[in-house]
Structure formats: structure tokens, C-alpha cells
VEXLUMTOR-547752 format. One record per residue (C-alpha): residue in one letter; x, y, z. Coordinates in steps of 0.1 Angstrom, whole numbers, padded with zeros to 4 digits, always signed. Layout:
N
AXYZ;...
//
This chain:
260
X-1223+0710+2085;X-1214+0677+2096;X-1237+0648+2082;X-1237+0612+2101;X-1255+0580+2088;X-1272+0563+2121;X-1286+0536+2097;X-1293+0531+2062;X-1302+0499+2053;X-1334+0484+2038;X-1341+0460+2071;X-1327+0447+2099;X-1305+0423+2115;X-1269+0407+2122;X-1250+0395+2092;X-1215+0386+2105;X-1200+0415+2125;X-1222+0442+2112;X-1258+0450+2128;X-1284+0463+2100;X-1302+0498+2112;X-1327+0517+2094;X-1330+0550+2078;X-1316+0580+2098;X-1292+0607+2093;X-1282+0631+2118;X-1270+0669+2111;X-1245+0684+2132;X-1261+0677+2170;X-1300+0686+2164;X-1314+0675+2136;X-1321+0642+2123;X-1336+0633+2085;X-1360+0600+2093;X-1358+0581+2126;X-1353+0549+2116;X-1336+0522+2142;X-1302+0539+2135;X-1312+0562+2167;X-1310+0539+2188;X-1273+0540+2190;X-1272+0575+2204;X-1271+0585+2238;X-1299+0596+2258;X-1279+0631+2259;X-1278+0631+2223;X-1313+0623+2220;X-1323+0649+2242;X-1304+0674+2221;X-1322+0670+2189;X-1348+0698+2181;X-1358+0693+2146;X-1369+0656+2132;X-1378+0657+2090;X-1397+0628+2078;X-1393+0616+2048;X-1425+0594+2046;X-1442+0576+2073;X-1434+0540+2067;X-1419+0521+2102;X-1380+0518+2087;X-1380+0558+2086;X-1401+0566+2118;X-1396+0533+2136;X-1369+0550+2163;X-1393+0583+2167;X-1417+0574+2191;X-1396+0559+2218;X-1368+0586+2216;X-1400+0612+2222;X-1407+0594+2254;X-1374+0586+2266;X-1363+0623+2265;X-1398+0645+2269;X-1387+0651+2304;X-1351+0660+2297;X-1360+0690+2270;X-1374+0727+2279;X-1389+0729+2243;X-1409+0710+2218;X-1391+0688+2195;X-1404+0700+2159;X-1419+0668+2132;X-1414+0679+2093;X-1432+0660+2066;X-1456+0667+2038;X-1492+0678+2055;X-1504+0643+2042;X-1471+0622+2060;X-1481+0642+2093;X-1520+0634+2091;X-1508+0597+2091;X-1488+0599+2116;X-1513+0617+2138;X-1541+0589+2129;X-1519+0562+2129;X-1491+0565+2155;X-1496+0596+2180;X-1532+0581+2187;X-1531+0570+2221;X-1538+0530+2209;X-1507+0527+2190;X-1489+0556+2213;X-1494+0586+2230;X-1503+0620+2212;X-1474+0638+2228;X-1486+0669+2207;X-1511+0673+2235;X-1481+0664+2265;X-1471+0694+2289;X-1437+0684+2296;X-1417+0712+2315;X-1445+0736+2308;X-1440+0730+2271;X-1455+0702+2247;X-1434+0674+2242;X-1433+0679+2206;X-1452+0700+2178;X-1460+0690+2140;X-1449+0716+2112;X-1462+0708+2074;X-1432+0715+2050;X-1439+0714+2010;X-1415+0707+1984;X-1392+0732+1971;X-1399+0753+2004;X-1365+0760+2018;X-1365+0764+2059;X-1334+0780+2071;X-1323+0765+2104;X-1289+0785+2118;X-1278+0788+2088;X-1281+0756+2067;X-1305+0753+2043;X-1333+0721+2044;X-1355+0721+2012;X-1378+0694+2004;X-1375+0678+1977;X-1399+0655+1952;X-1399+0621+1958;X-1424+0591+1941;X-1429+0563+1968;X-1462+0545+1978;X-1476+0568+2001;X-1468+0607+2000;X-1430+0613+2003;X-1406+0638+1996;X-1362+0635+2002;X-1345+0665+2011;X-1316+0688+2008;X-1292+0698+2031;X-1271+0729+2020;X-1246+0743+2042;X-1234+0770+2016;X-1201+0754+2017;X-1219+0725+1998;X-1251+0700+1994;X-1258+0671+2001;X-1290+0655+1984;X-1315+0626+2001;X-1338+0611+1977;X-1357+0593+2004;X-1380+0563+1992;X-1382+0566+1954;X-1390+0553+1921;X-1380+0569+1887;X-1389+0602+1895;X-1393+0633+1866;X-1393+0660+1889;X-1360+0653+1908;X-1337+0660+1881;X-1343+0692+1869;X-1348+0707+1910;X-1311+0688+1916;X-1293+0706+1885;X-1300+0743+1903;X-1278+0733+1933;X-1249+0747+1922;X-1228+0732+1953;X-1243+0696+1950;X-1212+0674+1963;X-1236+0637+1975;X-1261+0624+1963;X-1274+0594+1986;X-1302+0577+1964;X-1319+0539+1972;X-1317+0509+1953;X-1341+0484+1975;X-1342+0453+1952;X-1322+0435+1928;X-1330+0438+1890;X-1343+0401+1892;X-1368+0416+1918;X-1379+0442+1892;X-1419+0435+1897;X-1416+0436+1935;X-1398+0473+1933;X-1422+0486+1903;X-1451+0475+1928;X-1437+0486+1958;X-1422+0521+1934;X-1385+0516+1947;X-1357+0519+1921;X-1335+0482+1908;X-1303+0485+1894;X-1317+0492+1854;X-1338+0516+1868;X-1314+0536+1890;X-1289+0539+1858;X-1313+0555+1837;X-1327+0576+1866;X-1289+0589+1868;X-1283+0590+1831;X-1313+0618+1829;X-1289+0638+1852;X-1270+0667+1839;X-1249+0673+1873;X-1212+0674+1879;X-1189+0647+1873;X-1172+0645+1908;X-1208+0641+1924;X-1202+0614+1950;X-1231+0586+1944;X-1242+0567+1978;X-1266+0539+1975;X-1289+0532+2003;X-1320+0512+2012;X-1304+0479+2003;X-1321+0448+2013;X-1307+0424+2038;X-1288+0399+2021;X-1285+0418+1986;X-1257+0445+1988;X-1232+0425+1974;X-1255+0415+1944;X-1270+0449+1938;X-1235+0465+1938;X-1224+0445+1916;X-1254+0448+1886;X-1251+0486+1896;X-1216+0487+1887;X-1225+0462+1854;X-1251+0488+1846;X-1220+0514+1842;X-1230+0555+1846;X-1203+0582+1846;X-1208+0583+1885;X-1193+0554+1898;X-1220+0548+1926;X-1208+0533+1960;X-1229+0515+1989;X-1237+0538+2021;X-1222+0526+2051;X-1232+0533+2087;X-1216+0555+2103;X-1200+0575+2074;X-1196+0608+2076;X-1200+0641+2053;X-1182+0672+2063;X-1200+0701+2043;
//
């Protein structure tokens, strides 16, 4: 299973040479985990050839991207493209997006005598088995109902927190995967910006070093942190690493890749 970051930054934007995309991971050639702007950089081929989207939560950095790649490949695809989230992430999604003012409902699009796409609830701990890796969802506490996931190839896992604050139930569901190799987990704001992330429930440097001191997993896990800011990856590194845990947590980087 080969996993490929398209984006994962908090924002957007140019900061010297490197062009800030949001939240999307694509696994192997059809499936992508959120469609944040990161999809843009793919080809209209490679659009075409994704069949399975999972949402993490509905907020426009993790589904900004989904939309337009739906219209710009309907016509090129003999079968619906399949939307995971939580029932709840899908209802908003269907009120708020695929509602004909903001977008069209391609739910209800014949494109070569198939809809254009089709929504499928998923609930956490649920595994779906897609051609033989594994995609279970996994608890997540944002502001609006979210979950990450985890992506098992049997070889190994990788775990996606998604959009989360200190989170109880995580823990205990992350020390069953006996093959856990990554974890990629956010830190949005600095720990001077602690109010802002409480409100807003996203994890701060202080915060993400007890969330991983409550974690019993292996002591190779690799530790990638996503959903930085613009402007504050240097900073937040930095009081991550001042924070010391017995992982060693390094930023995610677009474009990296995890062979599982």
C-alpha cells in the first residue's frame, strides 16, 4: 500500500519556494483520505481514477478540492465515486455543499448511465475492506462530528487522526494495531495560541505531548505532525521538540511518501 501526502498544511499560500495545500492523502491510485486543495496537483487521469473519497469532517481545508474534481471527471468515469464520513459529516455535506446553491447534488447526476457519485455512512471502529487494505474509522474530537482513520495494509498501519483535540478514546483503539508503523497527528496552533486551539478543539504543543504520553505504542512509531498553520512550523516544531516525548515527532511534508 503506497500512501502519498497531496497536502497537509493548516492553510494556504506561497512562503518562499514551497506552495501551502490542504489536507489530502492519496492511497495507491483510488482512494483519497480528505480532499483538501492538495488534489489539485493531480492529473485529470488521476482524478478520474479515484473510486473511494473518506472524509474526515466537513470543514473547507478537508473537502475544499472535492467538489470540483467531481465535476471535472463525472464524464470520464463508468461508476459512482463513493463519499465516507460519519452519517452526521454526510448530512452536512448534502445540506450545505451538494445543494444546487452552493453546488450541484451530483448524487442525483446520470453520468454514463451511472450517478456521478453516491454517499456511504461509515461509523467508527467499522472496518471496510477495500482489495485488501483495511480502512477503519477511527475516534476523533473536533468542532463538528469527525473521525481519522486507519489504513492497514497487513504488512503495516498507518494512523490519521484527522482534526482533533485531546482525545480519550484514540489511545486505547491505537494500542490493538499490532502493525502500527505512522502516526500522522495535527498540531494547528502554537502553545501561546492555547485559547484559540481549546476553542477551536485542535491540539498545541503541551497538549500534543501529553496526548502522546497517554500512549502505550511501540517505540520506533514514526510521529508526523500535520495541520500546521501558515507561518508557524518552524515555532511549533521547535516547542514540540522542547516538550520532549520518547517519539521524536517530525513535520509532514508534501509529497512524502509511506510504503506499507
Amino acid at each position: 500500500m503506497r500512501v502519498e501526502v497531496l497536502g497537509c498544511s493548516g492553510g494556504i499560500g506561497r512562503i518562499g519556494g514551497q506552495v501551502l495545500q490542504t489536507t489530502s492523502l492519496r492511497v495507491d491510485h483510488d482512494i483519497l483520505i480528505d480532499a483538501g486543495t492538495g488534489v489539485a496537483g493531480l492529473t485529470l487521469a488521476e482524478m478520474a481514477a479515484i473510486d473511494h473519497v473518506f472524509i474526515t469532517h466537513s470543514h473547507v481545508d478537508h473537502i475544499a478540492a472535492l467538489p470540483l474534481m467531481i465535476d471535472s471527471v463525472a464524464e470520464m468515469r463508468q461508476a459512482p465515486m463513493t463519499i465516507y464520513a460519519e452519517a452526521a459529516t454526510l448530512e452536512i455535506l448534502r445540506e450545505h455543499v451538494f445543494n444546487w446553491a452552493i453546488w450541484p447534488d451530483f448524487s442525483e447526476i446520470t453520468v454514463c448511465k451511472s450517478m456521478a457519485i453516491r454517499f456511504q455512512p461509515v461509523a467508527v471502529g467499522a472496518p471496510l475492506y477495500l482489495g485488501g487494505r483495511t480502512i477503519t474509522p477511527l475516534p476523533a474530537v473536533h468542532a463538528v462530528p469527525a473521525v481519522g482513520y486507519c489504513l492497514d495494509s497487513g504488512a503495516g498501519s498507518l494512523a490519521f487522526t484527522g482534526d482533533t483535540t485531546a482525545n480519550d478514546a484514540l489511545w486505547p483503539m491505537l494500542e490493538h494495531v499490532d502493525n502500527l508503523r505512522h502516526l500522522i497527528i495535527e498540531t494547528a496552533f502554537p502553545d501561546s495560541e492555547q485559547a484559540l486551539a481549546l476553542r477551536s478543539k485542535h491540539l498545541y504543543p503541551s497538549l500534543l505531548a501529553k496526548e502522546l504520553a497517554r500512549f502505550a505504542g511501540p517505540a520506533d512509531l514514526a510521529v508526523h505532525i500535520s495541520h500546521i498553520k501558515p507561518g508557524q512550523a518552524e515555532r511549533i516544531m521547535r516547542e514540540i521538540a522542547g516538550h520532549g516525548t520518547r517519539f521524536s515527532p517530525q513535520m509532514l511534508q508534501d509529497g512524502q511518501i509511506f510504503e506499507l
